[in-house]
PDB file with one MODEL, atoms N, CA, C and O in Angstrom:
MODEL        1
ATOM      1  N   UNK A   1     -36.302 -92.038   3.853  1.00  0.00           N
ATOM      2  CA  UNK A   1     -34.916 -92.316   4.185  1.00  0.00           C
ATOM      3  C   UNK A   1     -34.030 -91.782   3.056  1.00  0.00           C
ATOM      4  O   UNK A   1     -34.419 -91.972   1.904  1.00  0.00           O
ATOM      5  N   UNK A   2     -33.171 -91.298   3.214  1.00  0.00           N
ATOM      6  CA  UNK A   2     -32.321 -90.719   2.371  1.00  0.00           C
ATOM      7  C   UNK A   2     -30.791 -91.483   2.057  1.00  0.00           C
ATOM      8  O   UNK A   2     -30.132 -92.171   2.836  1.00  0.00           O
ATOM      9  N   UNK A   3     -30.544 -91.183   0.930  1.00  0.00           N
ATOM     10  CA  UNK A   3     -29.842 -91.765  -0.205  1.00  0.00           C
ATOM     11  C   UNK A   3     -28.439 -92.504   0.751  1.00  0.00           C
ATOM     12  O   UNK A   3     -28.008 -93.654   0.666  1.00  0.00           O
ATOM     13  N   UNK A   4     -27.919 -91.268   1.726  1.00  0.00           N
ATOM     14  CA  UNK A   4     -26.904 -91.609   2.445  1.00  0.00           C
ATOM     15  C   UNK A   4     -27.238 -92.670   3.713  1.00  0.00           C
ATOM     16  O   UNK A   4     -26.505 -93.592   4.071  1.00  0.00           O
ATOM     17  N   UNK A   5     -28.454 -92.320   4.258  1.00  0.00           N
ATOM     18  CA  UNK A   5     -28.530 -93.589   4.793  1.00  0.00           C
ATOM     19  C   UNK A   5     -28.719 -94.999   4.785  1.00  0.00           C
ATOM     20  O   UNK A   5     -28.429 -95.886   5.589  1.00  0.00           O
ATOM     21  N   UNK A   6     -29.440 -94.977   3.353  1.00  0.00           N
ATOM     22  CA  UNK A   6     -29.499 -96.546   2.492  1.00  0.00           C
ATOM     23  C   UNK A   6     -28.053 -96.791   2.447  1.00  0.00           C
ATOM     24  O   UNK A   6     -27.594 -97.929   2.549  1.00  0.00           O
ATOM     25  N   UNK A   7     -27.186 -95.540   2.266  1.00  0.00           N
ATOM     26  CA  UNK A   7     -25.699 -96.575   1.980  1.00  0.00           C
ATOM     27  C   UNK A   7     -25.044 -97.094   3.408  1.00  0.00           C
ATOM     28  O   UNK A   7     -24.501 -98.188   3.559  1.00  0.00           O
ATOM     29  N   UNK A   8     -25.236 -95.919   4.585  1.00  0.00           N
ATOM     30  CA  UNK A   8     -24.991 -96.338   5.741  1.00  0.00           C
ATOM     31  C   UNK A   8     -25.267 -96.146   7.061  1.00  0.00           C
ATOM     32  O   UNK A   8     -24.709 -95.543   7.977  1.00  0.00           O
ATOM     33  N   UNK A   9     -26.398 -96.891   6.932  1.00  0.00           N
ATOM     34  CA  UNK A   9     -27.363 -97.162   7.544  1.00  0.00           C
ATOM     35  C   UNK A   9     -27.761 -96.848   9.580  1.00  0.00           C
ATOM     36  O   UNK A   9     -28.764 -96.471  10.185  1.00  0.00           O
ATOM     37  N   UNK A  10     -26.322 -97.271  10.015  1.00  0.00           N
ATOM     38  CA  UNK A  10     -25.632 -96.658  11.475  1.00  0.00           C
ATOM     39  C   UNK A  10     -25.325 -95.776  11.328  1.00  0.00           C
ATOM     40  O   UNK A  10     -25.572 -95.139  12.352  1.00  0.00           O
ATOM     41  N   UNK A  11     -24.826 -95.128  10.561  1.00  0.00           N
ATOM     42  CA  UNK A  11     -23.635 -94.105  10.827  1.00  0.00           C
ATOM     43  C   UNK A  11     -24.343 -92.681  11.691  1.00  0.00           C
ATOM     44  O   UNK A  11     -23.682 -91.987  12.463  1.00  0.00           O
ATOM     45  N   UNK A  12     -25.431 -92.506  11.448  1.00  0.00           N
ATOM     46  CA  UNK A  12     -25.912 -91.096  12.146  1.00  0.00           C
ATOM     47  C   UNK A  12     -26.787 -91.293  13.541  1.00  0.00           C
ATOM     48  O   UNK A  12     -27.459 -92.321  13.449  1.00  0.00           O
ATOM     49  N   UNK A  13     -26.947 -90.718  14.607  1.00  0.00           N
ATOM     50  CA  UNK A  13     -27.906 -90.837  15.695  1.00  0.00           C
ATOM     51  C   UNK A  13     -28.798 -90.438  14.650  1.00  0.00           C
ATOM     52  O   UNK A  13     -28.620 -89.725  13.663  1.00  0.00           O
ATOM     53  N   UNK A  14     -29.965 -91.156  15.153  1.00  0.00           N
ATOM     54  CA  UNK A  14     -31.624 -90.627  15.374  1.00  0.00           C
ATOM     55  C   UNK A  14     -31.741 -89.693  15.396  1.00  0.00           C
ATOM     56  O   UNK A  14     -31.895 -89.118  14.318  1.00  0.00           O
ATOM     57  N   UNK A  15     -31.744 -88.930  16.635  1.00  0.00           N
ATOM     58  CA  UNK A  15     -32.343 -87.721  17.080  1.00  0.00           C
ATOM     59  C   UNK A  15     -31.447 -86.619  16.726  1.00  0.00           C
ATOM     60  O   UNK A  15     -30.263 -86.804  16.445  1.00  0.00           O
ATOM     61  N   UNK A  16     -32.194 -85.106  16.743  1.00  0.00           N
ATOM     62  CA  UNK A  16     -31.442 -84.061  15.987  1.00  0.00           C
ATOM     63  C   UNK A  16     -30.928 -83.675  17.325  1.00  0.00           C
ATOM     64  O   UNK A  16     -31.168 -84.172  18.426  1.00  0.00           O
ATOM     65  N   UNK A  17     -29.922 -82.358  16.879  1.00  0.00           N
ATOM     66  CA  UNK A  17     -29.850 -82.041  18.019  1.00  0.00           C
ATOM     67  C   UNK A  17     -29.532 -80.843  18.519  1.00  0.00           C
ATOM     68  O   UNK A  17     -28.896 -80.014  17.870  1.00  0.00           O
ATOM     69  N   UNK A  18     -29.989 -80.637  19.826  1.00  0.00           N
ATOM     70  CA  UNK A  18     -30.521 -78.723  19.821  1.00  0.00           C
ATOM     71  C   UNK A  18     -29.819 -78.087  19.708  1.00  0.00           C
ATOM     72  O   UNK A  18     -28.677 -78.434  20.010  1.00  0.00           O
ATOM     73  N   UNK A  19     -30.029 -76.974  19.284  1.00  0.00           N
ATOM     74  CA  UNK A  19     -29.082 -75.937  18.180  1.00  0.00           C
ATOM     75  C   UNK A  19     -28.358 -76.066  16.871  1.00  0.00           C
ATOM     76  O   UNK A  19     -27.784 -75.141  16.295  1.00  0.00           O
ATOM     77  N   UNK A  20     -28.450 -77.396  16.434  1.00  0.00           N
ATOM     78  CA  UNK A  20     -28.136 -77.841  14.961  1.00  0.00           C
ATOM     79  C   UNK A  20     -29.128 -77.336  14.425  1.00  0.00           C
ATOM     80  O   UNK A  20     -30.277 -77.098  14.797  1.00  0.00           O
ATOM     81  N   UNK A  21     -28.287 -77.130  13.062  1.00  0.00           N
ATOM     82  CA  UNK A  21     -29.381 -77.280  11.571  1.00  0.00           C
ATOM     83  C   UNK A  21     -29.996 -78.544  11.752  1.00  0.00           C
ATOM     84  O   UNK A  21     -29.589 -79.523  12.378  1.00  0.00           O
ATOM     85  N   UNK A  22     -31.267 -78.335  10.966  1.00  0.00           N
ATOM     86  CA  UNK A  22     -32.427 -79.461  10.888  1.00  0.00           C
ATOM     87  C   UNK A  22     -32.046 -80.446   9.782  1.00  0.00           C
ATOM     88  O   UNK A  22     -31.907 -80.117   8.604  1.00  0.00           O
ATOM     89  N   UNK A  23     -31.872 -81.831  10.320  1.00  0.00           N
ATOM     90  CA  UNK A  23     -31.352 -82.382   9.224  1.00  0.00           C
ATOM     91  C   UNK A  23     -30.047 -83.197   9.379  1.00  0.00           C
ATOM     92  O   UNK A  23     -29.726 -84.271   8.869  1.00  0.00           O
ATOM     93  N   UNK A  24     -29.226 -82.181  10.436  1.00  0.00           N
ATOM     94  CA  UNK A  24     -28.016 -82.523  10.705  1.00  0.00           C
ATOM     95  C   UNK A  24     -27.673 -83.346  12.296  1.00  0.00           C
ATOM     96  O   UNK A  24     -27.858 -82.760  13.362  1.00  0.00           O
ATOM     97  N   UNK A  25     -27.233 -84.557  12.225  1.00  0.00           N
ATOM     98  CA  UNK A  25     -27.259 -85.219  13.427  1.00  0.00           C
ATOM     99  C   UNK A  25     -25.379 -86.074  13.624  1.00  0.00           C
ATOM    100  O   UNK A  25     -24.399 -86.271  12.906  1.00  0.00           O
ATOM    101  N   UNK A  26     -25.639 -86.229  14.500  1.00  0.00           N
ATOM    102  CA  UNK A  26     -24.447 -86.680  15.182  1.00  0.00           C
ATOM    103  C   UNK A  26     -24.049 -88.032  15.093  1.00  0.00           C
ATOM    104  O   UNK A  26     -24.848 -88.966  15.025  1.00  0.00           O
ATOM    105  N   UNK A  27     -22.515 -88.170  15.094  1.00  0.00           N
ATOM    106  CA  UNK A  27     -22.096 -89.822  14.020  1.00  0.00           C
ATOM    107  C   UNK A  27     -22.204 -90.629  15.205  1.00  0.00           C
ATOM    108  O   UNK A  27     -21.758 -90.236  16.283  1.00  0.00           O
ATOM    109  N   UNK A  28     -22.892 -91.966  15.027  1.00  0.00           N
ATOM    110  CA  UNK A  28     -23.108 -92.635  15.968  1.00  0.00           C
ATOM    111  C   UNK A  28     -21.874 -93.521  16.112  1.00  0.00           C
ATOM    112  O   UNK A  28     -20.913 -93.333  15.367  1.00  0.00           O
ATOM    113  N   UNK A  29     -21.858 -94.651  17.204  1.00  0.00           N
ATOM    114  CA  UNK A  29     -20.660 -94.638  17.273  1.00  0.00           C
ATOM    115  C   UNK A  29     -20.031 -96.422  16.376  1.00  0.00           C
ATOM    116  O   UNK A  29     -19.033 -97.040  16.747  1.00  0.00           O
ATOM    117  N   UNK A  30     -20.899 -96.825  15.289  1.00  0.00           N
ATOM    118  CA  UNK A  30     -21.029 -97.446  13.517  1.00  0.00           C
ATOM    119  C   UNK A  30     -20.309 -96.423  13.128  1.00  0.00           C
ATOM    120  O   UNK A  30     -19.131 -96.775  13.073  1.00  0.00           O
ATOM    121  N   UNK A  31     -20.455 -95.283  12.820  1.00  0.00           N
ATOM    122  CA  UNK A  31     -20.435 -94.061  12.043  1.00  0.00           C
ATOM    123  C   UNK A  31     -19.214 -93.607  11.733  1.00  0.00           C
ATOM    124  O   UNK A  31     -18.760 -93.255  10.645  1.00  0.00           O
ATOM    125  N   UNK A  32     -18.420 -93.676  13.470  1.00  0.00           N
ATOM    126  CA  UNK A  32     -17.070 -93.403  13.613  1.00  0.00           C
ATOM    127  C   UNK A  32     -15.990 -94.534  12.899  1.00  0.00           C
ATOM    128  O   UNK A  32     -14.783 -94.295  12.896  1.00  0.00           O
ATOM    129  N   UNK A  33     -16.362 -95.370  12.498  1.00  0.00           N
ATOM    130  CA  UNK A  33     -15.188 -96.429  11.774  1.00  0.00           C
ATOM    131  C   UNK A  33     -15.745 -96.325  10.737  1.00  0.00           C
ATOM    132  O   UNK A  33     -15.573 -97.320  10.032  1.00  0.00           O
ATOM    133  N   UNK A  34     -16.732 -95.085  10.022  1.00  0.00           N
ATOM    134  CA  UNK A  34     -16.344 -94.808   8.537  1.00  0.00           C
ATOM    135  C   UNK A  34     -15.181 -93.562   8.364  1.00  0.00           C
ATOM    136  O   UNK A  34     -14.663 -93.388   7.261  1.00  0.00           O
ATOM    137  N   UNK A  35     -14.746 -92.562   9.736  1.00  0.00           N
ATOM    138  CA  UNK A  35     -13.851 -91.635   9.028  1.00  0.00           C
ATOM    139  C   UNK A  35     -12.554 -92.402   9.361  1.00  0.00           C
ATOM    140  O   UNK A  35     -12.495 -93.342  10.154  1.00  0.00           O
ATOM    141  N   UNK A  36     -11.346 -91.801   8.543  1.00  0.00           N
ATOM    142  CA  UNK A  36     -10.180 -92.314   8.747  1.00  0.00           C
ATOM    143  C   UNK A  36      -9.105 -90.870   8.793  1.00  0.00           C
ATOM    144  O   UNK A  36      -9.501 -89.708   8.874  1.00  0.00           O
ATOM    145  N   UNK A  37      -7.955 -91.236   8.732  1.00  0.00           N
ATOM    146  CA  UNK A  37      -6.972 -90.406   8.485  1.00  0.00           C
ATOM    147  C   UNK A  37      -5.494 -90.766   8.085  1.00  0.00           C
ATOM    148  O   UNK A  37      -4.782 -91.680   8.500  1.00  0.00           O
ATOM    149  N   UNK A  38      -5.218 -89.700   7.079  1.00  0.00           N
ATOM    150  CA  UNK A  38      -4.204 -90.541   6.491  1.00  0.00           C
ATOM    151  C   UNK A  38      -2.911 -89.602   6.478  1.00  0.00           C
ATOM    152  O   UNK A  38      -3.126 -88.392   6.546  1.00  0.00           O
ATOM    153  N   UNK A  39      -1.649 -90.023   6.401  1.00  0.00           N
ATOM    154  CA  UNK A  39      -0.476 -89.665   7.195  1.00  0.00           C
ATOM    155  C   UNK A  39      -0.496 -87.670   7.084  1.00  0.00           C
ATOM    156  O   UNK A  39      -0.060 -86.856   7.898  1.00  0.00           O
ATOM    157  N   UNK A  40      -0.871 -87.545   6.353  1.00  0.00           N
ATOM    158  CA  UNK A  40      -0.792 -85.720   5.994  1.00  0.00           C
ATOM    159  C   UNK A  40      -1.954 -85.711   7.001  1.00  0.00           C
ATOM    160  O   UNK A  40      -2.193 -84.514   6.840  1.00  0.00           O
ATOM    161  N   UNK A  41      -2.503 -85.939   7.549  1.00  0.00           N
ATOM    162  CA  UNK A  41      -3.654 -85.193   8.167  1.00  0.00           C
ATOM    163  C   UNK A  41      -4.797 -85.306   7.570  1.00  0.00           C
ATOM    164  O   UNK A  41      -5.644 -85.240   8.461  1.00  0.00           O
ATOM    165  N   UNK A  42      -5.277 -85.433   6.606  1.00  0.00           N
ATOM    166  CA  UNK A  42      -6.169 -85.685   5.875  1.00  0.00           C
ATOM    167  C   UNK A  42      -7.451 -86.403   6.206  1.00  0.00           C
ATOM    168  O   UNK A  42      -7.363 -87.631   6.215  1.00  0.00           O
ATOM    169  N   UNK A  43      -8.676 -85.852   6.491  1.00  0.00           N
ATOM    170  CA  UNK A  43      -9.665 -86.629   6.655  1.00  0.00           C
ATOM    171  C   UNK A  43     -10.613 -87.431   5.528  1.00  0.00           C
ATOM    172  O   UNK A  43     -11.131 -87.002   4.498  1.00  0.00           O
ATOM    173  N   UNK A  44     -10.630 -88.479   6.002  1.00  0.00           N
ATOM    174  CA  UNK A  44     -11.288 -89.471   4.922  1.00  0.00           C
ATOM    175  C   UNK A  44     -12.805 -89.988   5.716  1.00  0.00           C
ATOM    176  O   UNK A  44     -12.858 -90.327   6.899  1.00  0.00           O
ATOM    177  N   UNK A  45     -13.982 -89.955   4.772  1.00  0.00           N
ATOM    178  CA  UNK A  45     -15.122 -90.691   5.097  1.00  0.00           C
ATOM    179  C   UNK A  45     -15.346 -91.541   4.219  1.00  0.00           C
ATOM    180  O   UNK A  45     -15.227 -91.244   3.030  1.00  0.00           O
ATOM    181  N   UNK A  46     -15.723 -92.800   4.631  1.00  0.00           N
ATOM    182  CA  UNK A  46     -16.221 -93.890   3.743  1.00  0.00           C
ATOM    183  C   UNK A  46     -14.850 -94.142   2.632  1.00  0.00           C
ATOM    184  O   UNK A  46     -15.089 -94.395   1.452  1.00  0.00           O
ATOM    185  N   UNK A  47     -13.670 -94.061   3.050  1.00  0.00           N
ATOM    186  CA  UNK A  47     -12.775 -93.756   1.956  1.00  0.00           C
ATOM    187  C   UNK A  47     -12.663 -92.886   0.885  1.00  0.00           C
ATOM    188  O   UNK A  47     -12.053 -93.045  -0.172  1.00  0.00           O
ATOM    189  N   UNK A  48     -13.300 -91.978   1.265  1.00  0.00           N
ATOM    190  CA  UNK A  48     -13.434 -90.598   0.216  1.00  0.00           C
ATOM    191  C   UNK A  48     -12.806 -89.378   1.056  1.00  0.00           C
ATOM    192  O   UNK A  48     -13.021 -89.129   2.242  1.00  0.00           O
ATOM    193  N   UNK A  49     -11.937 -88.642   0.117  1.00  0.00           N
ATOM    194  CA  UNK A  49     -11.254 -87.388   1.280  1.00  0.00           C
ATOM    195  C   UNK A  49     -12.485 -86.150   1.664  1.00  0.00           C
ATOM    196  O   UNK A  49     -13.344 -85.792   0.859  1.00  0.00           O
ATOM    197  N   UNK A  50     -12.380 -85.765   2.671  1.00  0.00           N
ATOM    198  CA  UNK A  50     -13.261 -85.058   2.503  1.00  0.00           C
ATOM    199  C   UNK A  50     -12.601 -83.267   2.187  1.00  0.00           C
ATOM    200  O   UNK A  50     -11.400 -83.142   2.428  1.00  0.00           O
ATOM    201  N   UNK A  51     -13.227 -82.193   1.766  1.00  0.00           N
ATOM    202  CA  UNK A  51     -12.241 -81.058   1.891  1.00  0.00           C
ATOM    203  C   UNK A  51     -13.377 -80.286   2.093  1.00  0.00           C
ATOM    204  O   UNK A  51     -14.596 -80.459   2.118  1.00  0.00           O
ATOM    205  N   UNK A  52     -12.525 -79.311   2.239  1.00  0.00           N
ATOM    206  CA  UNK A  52     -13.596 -78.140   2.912  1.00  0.00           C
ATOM    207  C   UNK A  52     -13.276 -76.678   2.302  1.00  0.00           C
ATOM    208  O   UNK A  52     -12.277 -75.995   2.527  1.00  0.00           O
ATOM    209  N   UNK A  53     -14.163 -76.431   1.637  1.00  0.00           N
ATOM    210  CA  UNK A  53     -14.218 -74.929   0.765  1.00  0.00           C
ATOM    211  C   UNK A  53     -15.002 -73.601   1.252  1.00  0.00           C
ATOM    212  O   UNK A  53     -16.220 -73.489   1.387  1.00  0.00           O
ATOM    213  N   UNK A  54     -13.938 -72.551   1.502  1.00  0.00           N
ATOM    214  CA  UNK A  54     -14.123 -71.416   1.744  1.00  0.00           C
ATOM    215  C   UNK A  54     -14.083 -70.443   0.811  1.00  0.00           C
ATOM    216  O   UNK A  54     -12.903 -70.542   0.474  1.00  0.00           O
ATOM    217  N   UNK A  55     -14.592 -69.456   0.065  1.00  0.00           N
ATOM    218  CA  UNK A  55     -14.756 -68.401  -0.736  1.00  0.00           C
ATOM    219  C   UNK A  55     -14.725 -67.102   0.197  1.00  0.00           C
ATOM    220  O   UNK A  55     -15.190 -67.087   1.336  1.00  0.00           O
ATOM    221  N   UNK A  56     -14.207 -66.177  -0.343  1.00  0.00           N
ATOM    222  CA  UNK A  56     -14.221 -64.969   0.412  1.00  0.00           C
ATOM    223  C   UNK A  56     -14.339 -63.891  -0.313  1.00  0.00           C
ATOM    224  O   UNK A  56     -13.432 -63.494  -1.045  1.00  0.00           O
ATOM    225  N   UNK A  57     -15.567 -63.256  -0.176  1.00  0.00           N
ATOM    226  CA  UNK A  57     -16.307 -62.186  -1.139  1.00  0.00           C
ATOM    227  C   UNK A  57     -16.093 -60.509  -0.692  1.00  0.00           C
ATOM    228  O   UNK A  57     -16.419 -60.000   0.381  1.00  0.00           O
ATOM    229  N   UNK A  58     -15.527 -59.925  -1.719  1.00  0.00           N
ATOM    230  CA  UNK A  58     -15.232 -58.818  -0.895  1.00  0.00           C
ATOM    231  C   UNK A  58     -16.226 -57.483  -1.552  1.00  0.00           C
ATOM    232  O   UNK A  58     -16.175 -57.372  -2.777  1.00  0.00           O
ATOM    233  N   UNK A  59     -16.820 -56.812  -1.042  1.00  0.00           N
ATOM    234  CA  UNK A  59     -17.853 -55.560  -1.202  1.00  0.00           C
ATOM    235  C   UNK A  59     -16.976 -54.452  -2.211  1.00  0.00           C
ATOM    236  O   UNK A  59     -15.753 -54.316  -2.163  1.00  0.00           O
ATOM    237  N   UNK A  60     -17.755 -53.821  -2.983  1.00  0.00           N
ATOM    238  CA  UNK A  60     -17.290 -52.678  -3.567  1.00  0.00           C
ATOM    239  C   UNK A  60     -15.732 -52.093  -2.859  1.00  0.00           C
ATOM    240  O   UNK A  60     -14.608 -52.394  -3.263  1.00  0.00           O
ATOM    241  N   UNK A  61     -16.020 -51.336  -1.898  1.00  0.00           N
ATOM    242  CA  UNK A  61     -14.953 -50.614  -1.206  1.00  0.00           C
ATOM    243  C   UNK A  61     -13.410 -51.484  -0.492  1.00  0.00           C
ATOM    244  O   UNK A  61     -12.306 -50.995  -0.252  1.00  0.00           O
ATOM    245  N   UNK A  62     -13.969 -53.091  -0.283  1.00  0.00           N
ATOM    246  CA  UNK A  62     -12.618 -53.524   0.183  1.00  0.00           C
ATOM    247  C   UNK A  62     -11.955 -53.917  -1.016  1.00  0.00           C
ATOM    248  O   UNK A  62     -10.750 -54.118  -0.862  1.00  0.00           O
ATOM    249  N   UNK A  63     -12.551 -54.137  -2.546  1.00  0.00           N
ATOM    250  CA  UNK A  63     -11.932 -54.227  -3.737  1.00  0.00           C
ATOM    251  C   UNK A  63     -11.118 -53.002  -4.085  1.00  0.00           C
ATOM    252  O   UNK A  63     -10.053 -53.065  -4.699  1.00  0.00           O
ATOM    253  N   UNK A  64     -11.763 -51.713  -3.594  1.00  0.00           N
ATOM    254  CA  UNK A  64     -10.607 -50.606  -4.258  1.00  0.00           C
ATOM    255  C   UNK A  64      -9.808 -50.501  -2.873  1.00  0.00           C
ATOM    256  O   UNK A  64      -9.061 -49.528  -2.975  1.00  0.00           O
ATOM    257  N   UNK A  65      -9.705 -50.929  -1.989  1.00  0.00           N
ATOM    258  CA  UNK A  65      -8.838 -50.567  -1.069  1.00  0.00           C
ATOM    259  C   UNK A  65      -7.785 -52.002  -1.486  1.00  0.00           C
ATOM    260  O   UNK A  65      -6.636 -51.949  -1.048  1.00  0.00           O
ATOM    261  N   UNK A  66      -7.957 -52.534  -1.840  1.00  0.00           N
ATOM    262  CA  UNK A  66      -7.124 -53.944  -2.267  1.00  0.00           C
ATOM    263  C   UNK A  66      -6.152 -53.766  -3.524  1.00  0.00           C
ATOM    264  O   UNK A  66      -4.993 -54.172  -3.609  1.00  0.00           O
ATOM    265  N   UNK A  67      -6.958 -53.002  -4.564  1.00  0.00           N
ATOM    266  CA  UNK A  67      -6.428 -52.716  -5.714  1.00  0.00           C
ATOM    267  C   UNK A  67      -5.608 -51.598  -5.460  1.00  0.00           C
ATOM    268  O   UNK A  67      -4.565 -51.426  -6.091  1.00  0.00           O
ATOM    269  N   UNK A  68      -6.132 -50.559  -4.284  1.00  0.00           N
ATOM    270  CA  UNK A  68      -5.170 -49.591  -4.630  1.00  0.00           C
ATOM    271  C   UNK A  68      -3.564 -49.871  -3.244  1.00  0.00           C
ATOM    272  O   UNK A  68      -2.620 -49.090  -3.128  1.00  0.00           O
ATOM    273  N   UNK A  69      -3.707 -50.800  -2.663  1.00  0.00           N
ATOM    274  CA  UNK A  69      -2.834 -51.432  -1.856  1.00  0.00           C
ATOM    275  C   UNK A  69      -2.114 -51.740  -2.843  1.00  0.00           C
ATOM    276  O   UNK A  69      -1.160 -51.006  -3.101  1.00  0.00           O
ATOM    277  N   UNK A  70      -2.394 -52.989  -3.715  1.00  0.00           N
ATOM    278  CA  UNK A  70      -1.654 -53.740  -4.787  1.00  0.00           C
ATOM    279  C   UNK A  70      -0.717 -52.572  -5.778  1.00  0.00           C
ATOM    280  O   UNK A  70       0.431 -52.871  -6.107  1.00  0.00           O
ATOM    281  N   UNK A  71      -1.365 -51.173  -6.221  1.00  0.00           N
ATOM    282  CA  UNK A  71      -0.777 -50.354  -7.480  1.00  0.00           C
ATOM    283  C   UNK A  71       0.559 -50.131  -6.116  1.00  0.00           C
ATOM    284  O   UNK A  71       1.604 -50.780  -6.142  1.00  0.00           O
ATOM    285  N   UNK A  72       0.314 -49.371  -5.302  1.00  0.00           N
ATOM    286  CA  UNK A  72       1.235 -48.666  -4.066  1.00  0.00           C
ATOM    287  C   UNK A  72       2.623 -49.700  -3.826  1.00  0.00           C
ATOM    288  O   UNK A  72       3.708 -49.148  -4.012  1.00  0.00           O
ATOM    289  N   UNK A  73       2.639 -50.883  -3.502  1.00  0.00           N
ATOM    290  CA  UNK A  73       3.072 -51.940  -3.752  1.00  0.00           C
ATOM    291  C   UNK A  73       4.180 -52.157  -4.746  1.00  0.00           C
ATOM    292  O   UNK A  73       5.403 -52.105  -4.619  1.00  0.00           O
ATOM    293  N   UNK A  74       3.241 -52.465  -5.979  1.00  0.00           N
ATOM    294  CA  UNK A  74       4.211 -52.201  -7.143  1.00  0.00           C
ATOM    295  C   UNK A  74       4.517 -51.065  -7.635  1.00  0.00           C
ATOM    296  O   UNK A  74       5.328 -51.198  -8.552  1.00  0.00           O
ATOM    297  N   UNK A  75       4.209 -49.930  -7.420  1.00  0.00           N
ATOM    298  CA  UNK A  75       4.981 -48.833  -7.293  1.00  0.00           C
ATOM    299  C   UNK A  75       6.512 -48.638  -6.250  1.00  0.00           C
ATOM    300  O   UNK A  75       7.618 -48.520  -6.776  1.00  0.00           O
ATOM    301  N   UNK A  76       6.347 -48.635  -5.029  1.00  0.00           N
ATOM    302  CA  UNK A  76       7.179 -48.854  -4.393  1.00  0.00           C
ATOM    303  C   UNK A  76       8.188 -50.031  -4.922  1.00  0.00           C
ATOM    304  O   UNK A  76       9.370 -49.729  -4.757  1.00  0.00           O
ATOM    305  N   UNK A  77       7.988 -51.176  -5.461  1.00  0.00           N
ATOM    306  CA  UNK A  77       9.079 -51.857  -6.003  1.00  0.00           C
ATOM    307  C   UNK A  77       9.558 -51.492  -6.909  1.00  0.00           C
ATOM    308  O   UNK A  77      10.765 -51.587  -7.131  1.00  0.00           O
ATOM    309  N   UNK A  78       8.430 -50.802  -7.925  1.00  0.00           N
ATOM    310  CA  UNK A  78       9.642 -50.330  -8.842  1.00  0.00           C
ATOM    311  C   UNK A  78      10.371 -49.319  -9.352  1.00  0.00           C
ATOM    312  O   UNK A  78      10.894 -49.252 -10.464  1.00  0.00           O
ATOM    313  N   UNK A  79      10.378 -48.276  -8.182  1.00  0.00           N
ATOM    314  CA  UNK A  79      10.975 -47.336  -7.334  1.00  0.00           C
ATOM    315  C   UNK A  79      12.314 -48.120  -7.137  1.00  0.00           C
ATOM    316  O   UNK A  79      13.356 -48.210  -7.785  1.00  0.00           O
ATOM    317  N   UNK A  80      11.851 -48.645  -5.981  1.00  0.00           N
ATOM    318  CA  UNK A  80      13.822 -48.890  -5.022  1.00  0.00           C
ATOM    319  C   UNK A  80      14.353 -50.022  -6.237  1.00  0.00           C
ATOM    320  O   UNK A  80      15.518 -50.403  -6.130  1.00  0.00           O
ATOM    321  N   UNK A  81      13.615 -50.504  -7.260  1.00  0.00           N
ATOM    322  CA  UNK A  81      14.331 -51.775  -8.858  1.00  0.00           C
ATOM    323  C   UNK A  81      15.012 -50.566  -9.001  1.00  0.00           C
ATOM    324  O   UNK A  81      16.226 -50.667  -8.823  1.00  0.00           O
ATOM    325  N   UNK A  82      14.586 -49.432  -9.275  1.00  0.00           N
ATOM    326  CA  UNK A  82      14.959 -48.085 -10.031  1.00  0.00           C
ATOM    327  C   UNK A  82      16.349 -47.944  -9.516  1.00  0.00           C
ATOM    328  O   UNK A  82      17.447 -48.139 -10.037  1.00  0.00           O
ATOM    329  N   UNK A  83      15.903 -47.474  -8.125  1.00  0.00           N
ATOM    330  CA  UNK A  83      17.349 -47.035  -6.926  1.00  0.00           C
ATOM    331  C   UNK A  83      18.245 -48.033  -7.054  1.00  0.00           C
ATOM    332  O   UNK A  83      19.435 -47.720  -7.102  1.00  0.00           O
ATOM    333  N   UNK A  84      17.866 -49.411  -7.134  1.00  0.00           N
ATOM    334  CA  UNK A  84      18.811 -50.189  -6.939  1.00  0.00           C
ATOM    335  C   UNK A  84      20.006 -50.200  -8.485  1.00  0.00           C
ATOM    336  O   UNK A  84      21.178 -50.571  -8.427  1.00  0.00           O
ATOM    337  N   UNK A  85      19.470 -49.819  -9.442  1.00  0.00           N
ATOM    338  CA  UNK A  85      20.134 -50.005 -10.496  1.00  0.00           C
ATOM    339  C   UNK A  85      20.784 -48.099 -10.503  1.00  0.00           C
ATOM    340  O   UNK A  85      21.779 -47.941 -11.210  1.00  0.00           O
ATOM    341  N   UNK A  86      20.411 -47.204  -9.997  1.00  0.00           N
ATOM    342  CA  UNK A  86      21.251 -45.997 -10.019  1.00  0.00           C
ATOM    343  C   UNK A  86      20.652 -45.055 -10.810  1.00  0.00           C
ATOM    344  O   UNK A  86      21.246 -44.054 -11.212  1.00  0.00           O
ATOM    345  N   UNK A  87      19.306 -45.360 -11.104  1.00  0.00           N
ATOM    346  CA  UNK A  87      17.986 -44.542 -11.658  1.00  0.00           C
ATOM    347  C   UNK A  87      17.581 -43.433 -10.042  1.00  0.00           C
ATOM    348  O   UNK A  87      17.930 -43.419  -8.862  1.00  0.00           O
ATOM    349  N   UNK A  88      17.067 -42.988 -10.548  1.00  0.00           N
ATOM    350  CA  UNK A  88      16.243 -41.523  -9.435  1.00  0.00           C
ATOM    351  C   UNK A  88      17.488 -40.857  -8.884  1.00  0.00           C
ATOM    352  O   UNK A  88      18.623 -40.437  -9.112  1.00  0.00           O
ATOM    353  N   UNK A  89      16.036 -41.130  -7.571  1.00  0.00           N
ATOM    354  CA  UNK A  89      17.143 -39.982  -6.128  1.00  0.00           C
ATOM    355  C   UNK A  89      17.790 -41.104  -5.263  1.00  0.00           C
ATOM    356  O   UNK A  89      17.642 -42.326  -5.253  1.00  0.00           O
ATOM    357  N   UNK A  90      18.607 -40.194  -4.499  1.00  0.00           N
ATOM    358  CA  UNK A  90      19.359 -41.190  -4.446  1.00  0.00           C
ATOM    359  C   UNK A  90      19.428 -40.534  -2.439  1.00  0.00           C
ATOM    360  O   UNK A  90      20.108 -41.144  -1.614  1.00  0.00           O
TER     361      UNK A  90
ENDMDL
END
């Protein structure tokens, strides 16, 4: 039995279920009066918020297409900073 279920003990069905990860089961319905929600939207279990973290990893080639987006960018701004003050072409 595992750590989370010694603390609460209903909260999960028994049985797994098909096409889940192994391991992972469905909140029984004990289970459901541990999440809450609080006025922002915010989900809470057991009175703890819960959050949810995404990372987004980008490959060799979408880094120089990113970096060279970003130089183009600030180039172009500080171009028309230029124009705007009565520097260049006009």
């Amino acid at each position: 039995m595992s750590e989370f279920d010694n603390l609460y003990p209903h909260s999960r069905t028994r049985e797994d279920r098909p096409g889940w990860p192994k391991g992972v089961k469905g909140i029984s319905m004990e289970g459901v009066d541990q999440l809450g929600v609080d006025d922002e939207g915010n989900l809470y279990w057991a009175g703890k918020r819960l959050e949810v973290a995404r990372t987004i990893t980008l490959n060799t080639f979408q880094q120089a297409i990113a970096v060279i987006g970003v130089l183009t960018a600030v180039a172009v701004a500080l171009v028309e900073w230029l124009r705007f003050f009565g520097y260049g072409v006009r």
